[in-house]
Rosetta silent file (secondary structure, phi, psi, omega in degrees, C-alpha in Angstrom):
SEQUENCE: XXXXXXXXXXXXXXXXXXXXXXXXXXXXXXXXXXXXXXXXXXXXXXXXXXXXXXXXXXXXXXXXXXXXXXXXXXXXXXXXXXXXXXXXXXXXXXXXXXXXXXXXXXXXXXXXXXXXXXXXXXXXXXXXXXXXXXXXXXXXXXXXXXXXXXXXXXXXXXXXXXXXXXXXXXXXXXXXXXXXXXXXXXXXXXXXXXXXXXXXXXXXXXXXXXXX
SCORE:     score description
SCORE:     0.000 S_00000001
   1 L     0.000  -39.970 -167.108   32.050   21.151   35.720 S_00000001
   2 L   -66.545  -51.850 -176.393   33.424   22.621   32.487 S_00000001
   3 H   -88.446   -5.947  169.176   36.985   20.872   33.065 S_00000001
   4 H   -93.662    1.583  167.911   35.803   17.350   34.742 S_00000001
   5 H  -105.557  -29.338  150.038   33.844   17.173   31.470 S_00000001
   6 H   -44.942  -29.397 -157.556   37.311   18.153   29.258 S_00000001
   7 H   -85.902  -42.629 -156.470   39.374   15.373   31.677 S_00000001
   8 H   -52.873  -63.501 -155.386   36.216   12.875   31.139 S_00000001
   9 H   -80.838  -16.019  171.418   36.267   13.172   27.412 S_00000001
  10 H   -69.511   -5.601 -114.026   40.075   13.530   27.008 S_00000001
  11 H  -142.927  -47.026 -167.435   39.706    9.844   29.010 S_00000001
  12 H   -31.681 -105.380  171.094   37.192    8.104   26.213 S_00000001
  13 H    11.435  -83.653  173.941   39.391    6.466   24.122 S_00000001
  14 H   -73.863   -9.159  155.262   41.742    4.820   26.343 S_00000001
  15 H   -86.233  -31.027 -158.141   39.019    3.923   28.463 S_00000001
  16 H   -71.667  -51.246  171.183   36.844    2.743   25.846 S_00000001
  17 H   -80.113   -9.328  178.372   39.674    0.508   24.996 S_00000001
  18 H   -71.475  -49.244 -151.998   40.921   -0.465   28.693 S_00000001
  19 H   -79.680  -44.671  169.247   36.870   -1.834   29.285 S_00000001
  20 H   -24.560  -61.967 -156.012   37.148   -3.584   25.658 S_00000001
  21 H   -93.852  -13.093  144.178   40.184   -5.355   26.146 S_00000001
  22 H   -35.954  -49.534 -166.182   38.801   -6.622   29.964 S_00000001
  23 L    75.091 -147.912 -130.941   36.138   -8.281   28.578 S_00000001
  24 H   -95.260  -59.586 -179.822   32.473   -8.887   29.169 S_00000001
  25 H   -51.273  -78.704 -170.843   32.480   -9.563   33.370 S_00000001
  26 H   -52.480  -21.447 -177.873   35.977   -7.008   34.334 S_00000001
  27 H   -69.571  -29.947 -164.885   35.019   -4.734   31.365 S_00000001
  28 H   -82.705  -40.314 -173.407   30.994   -4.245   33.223 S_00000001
  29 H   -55.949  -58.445 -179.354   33.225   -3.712   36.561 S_00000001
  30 H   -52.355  -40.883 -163.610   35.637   -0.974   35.165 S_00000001
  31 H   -61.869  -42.471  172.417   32.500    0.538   33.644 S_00000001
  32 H   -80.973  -26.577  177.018   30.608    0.931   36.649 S_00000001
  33 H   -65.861  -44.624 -170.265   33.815    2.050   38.893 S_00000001
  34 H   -43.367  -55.130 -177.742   34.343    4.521   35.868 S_00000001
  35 H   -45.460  -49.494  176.044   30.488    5.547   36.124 S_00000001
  36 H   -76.999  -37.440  179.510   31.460    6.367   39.944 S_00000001
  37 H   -57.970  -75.582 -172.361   34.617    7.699   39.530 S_00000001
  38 H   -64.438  -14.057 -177.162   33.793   10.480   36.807 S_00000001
  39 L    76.103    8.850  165.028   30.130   11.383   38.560 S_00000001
  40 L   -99.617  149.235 -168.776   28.289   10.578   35.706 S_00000001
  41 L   -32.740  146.092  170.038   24.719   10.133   35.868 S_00000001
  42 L  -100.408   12.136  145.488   23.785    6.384   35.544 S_00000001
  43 H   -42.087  -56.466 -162.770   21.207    7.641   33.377 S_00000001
  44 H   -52.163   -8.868 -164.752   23.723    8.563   30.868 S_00000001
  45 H  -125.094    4.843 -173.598   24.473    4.714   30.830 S_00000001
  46 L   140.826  -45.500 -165.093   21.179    3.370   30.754 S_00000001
  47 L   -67.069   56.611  170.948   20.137    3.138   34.217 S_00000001
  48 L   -55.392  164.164  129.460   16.695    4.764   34.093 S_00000001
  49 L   -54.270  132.725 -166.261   13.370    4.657   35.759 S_00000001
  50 L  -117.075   73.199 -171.517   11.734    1.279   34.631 S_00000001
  51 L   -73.633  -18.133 -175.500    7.927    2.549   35.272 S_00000001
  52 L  -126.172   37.833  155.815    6.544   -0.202   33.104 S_00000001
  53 H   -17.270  -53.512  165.944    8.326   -3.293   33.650 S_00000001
  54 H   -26.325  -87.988 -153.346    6.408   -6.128   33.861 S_00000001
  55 H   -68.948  -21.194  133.957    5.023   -5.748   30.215 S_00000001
  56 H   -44.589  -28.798 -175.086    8.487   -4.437   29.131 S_00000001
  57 H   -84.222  -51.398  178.353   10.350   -7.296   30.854 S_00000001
  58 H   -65.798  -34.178  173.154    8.059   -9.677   29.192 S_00000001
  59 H   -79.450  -40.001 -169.647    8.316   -8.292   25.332 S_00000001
  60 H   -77.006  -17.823 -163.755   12.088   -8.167   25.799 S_00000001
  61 H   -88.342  -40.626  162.932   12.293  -11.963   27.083 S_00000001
  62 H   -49.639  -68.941 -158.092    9.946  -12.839   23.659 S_00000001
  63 H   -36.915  -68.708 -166.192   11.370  -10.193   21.609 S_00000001
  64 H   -48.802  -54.246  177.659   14.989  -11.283   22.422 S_00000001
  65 H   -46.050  -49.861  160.345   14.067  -15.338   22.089 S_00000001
  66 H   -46.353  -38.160 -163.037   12.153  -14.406   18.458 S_00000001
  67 H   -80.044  -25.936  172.177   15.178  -12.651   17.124 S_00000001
  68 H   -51.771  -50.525 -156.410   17.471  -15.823   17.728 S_00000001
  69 H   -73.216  -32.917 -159.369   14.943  -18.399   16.037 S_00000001
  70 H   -89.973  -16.502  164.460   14.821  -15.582   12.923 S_00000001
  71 H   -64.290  -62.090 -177.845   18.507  -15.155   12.611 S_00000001
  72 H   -40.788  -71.809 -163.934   19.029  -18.983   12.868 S_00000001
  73 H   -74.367  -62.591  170.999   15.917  -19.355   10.127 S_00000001
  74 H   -46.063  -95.439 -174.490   16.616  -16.145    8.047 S_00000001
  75 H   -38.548  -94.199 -162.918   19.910  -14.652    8.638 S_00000001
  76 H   -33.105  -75.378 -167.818   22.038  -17.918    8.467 S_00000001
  77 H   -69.313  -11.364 -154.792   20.848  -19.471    5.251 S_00000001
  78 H   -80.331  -41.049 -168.148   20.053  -15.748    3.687 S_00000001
  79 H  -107.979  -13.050 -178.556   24.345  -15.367    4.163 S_00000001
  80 H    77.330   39.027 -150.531   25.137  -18.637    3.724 S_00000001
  81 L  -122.613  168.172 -146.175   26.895  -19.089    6.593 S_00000001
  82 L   -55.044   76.732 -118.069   27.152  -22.529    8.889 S_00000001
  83 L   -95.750  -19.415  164.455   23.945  -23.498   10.509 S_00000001
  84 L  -104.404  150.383  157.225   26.268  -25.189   13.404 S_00000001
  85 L   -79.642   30.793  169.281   28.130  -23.783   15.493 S_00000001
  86 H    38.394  -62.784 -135.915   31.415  -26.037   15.761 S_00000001
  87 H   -73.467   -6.245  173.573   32.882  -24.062   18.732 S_00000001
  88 H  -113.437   20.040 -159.942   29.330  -25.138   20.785 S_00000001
  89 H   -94.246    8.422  149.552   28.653  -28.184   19.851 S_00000001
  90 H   -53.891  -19.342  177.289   30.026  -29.849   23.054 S_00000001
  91 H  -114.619   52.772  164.448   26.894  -28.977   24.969 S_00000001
  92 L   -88.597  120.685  152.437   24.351  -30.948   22.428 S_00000001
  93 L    99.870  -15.554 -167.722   23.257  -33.156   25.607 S_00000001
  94 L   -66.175   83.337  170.341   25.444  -31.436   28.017 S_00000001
  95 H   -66.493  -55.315 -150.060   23.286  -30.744   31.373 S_00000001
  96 H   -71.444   -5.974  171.359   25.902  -29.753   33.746 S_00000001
  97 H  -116.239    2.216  147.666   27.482  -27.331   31.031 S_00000001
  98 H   -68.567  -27.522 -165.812   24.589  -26.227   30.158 S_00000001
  99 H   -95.770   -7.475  168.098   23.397  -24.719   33.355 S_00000001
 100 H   -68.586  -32.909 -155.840   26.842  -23.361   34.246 S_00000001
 101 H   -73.183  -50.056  173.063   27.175  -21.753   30.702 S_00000001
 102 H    -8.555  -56.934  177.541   23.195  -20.236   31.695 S_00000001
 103 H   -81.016  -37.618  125.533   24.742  -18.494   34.188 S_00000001
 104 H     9.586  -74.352  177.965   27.677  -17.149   31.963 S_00000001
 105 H   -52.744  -53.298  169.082   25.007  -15.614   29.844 S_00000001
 106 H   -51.353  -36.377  178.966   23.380  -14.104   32.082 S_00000001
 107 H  -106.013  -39.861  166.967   25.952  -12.323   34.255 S_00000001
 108 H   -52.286  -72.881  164.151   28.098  -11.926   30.916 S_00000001
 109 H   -96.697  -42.818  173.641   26.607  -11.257   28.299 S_00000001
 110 H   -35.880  -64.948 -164.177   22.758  -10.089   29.482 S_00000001
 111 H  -122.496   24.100  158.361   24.242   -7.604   31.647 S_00000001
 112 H  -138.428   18.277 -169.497   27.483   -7.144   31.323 S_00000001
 113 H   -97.341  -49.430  165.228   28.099   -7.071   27.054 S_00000001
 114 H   -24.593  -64.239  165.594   24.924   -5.001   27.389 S_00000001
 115 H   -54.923  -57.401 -166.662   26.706   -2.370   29.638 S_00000001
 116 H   -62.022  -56.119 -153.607   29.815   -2.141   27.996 S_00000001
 117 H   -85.122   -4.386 -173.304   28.613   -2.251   24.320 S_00000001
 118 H   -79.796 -116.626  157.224   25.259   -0.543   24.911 S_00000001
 119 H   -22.858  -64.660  178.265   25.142    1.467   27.889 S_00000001
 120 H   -73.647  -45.195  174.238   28.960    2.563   28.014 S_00000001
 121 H   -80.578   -6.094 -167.930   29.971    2.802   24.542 S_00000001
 122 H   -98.697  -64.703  179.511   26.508    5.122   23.711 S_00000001
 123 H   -39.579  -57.786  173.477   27.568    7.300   26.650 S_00000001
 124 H   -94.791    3.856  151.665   31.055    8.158   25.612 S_00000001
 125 H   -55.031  -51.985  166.091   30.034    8.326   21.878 S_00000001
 126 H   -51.855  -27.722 -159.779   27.571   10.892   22.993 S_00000001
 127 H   -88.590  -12.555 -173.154   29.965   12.790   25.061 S_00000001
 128 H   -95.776  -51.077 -168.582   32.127   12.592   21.527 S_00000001
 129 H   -81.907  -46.995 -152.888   29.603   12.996   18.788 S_00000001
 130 L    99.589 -166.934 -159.677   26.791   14.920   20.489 S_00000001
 131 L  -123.648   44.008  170.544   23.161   14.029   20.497 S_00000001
 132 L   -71.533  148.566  131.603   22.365   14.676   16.431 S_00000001
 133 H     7.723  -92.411  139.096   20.572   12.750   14.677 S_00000001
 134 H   -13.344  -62.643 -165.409   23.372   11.711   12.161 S_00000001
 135 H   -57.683  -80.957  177.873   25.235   10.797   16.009 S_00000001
 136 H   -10.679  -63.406  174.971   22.631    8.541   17.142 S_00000001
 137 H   -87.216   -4.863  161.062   22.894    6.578   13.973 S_00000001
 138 H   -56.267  -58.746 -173.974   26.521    6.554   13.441 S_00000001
 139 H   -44.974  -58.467 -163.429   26.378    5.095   17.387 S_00000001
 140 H   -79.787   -9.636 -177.774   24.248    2.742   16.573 S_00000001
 141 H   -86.886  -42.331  170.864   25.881    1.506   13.622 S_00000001
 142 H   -60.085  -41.033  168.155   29.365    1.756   14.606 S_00000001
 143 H   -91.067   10.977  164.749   28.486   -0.036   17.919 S_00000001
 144 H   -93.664  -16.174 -176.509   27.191   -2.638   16.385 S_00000001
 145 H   -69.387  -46.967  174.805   30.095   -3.046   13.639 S_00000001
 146 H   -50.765  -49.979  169.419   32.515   -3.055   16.706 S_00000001
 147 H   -60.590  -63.865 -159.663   29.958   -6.055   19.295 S_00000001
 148 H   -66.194  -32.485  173.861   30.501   -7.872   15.676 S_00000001
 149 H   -97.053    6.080  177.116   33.879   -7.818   15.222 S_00000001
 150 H   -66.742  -16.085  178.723   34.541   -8.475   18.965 S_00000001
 151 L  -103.285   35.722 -148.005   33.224  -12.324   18.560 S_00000001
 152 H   -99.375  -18.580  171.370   35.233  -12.543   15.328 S_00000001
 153 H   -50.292  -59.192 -163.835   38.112  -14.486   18.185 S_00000001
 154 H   -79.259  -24.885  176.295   35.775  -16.836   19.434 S_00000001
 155 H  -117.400  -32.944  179.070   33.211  -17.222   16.465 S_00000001
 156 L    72.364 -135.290 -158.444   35.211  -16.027   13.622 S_00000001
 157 H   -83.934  -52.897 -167.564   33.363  -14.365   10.377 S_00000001
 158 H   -45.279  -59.367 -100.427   29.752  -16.018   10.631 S_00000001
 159 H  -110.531  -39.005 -166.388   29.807  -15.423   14.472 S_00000001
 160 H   -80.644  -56.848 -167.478   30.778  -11.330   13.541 S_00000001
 161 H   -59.673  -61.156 -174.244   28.108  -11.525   10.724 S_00000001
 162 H   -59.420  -40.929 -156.421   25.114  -12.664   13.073 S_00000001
 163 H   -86.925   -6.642 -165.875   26.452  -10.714   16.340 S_00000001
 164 H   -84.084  -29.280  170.758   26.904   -7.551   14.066 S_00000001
 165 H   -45.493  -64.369  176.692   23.084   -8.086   13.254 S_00000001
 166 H   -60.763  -39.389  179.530   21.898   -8.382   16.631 S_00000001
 167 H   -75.897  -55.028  179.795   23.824   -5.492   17.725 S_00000001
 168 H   -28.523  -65.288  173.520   22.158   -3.386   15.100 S_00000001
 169 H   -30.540  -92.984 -123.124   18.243   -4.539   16.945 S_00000001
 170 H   -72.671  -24.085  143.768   19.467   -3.987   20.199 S_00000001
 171 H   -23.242  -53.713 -177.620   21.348   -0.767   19.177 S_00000001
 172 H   -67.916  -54.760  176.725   18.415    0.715   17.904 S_00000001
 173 H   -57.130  -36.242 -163.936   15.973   -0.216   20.535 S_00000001
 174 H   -52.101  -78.644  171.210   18.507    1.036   23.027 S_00000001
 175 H   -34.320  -40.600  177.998   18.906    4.336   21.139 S_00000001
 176 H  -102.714    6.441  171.764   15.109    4.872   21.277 S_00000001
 177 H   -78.040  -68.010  172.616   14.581    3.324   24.999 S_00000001
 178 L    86.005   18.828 -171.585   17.124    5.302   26.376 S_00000001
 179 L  -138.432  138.052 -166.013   16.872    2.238   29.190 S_00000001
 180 L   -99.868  -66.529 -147.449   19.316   -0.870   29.694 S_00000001
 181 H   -72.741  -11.980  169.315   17.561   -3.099   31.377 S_00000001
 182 H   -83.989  -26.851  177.596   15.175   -4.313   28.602 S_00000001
 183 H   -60.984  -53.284  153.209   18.288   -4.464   26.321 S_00000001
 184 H   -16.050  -72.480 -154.372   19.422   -6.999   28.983 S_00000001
 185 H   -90.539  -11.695  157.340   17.182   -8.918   29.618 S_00000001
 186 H   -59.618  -57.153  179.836   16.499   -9.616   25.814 S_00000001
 187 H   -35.553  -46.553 -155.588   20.559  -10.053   24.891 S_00000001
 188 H   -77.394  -51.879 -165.964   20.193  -12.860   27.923 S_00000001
 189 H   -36.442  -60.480 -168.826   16.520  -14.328   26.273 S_00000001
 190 H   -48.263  -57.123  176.265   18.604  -14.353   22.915 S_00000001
 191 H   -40.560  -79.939  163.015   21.600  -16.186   24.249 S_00000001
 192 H   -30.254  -59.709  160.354   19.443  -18.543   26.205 S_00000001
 193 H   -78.095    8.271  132.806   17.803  -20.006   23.126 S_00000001
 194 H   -51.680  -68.801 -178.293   21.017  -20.033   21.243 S_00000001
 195 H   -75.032  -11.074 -170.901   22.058  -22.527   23.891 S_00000001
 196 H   -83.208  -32.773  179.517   18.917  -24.446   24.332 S_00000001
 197 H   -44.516  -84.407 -147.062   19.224  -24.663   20.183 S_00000001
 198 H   -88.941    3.656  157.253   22.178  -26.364   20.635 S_00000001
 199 H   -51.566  -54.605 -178.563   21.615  -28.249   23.889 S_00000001
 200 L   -86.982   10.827  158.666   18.517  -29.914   22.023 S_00000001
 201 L    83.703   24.821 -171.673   20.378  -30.756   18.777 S_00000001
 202 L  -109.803   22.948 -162.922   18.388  -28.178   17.021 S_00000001
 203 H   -65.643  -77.748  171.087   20.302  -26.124   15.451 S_00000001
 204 H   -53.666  -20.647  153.869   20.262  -27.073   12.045 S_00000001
 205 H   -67.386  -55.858 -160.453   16.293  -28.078   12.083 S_00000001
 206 H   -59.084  -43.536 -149.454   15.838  -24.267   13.067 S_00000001
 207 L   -75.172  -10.283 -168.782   18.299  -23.272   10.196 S_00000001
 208 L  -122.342   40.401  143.571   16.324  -25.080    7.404 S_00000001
 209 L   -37.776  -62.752  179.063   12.544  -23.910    8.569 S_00000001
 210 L   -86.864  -21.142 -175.294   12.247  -21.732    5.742 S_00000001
 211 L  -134.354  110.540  154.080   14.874  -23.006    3.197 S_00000001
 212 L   -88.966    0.000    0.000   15.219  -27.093    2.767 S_00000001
């Protein structure tokens, strides 16, 4: 046990950067072959007993949906940053790209951005840092500085700024959940009303709620 837990941790790194550099779908695949490969528990990644579901499943689909409209009203003008979103504004009106991009959230980012930046990277941090205190929040802080600058291609600096936020929540809850699938299904709620924002031309109404 003592040396498959030396090969596993001499391993981090370069996996931690193989499932990075995959991206959100091939990165959640390597993660789970990894998960099989090395024998570790799929606790260690998230995978828990879910005894109270329902009313968990239901606060994360709110929670996650709440934290979108309060970036968008808060967060955005509070930083000063763009209230549209340039690189999405082709699907203001857009059905048939909206409901493909749905599933794209859903299989992408709910559950597979989740795994990777959540689930996967919290696993081999622990197996790095240990389970202190001081680890925990270094985990959660670091894996949210990292989910932030990963949308800095695709989003640039706002898009880093917001997602580095958002990782910070769902970092935290994560850390004291010790369970993935509410992390999920919130990431996907959030996402989903991110695109419905800008499906329904609302972007910019959300962003000036609090500040005209």
């Amino acid at each position: 046990m003592m040396q498959r837990s030396r090969v596993v941790n001499t391993l981090s790194i370069p996996v931690l950067v193989a499932v990075i550099l995959a991206g959100n779908i091939y990165g959640a695949a390597l993660v789970l072959i990894w998960v099989a490969a090395s024998r570790t528990p799929w606790s260690e990644i998230g995978f828990t007993r879910w005894p109270r579901w329902r009313r968990e499943a239901l606060l994360a689909l709110i929670g996650g949906a709440l934290l979108k409209i309060l970036q968008k009203a808060v967060v955005v003008p509070l930083f000063g940053l763009p209230p549209m979103n340039a690189a999405d504004h082709f699907l203001v009106g857009n059905t048939a790209a909206l409901e493909q991009l749905l599933v794209i959230i859903v299989i992408g980012a709910g559950f597979g951005e989740e795994l990777i930046w959540r689930g996967f990277l919290f696993e081999r941090l622990t197996a790095l840092l240990g389970r202190k205190p001081w680890a925990s929040a270094a985990m959660v802080a670091g894996g949210a500085f990292l989910f932030g600058l990963a949308h800095l291609h695709d989003q640039g600096w706002p898009g880093v700024v917001q997602s580095t936020i958002v990782g910070l929540v769902l970092g935290t809850v994560y850390a004291r959940l010790k369970r993935i699938w509410p992390i999920m299904i919130a990431h996907a709620a959030f996402d989903v009303t991110a695109a419905f924002m800008v499906y329904l031309n609302r972007e910019e109404w959300f962003a000036r709620l609090l500040w005209h």
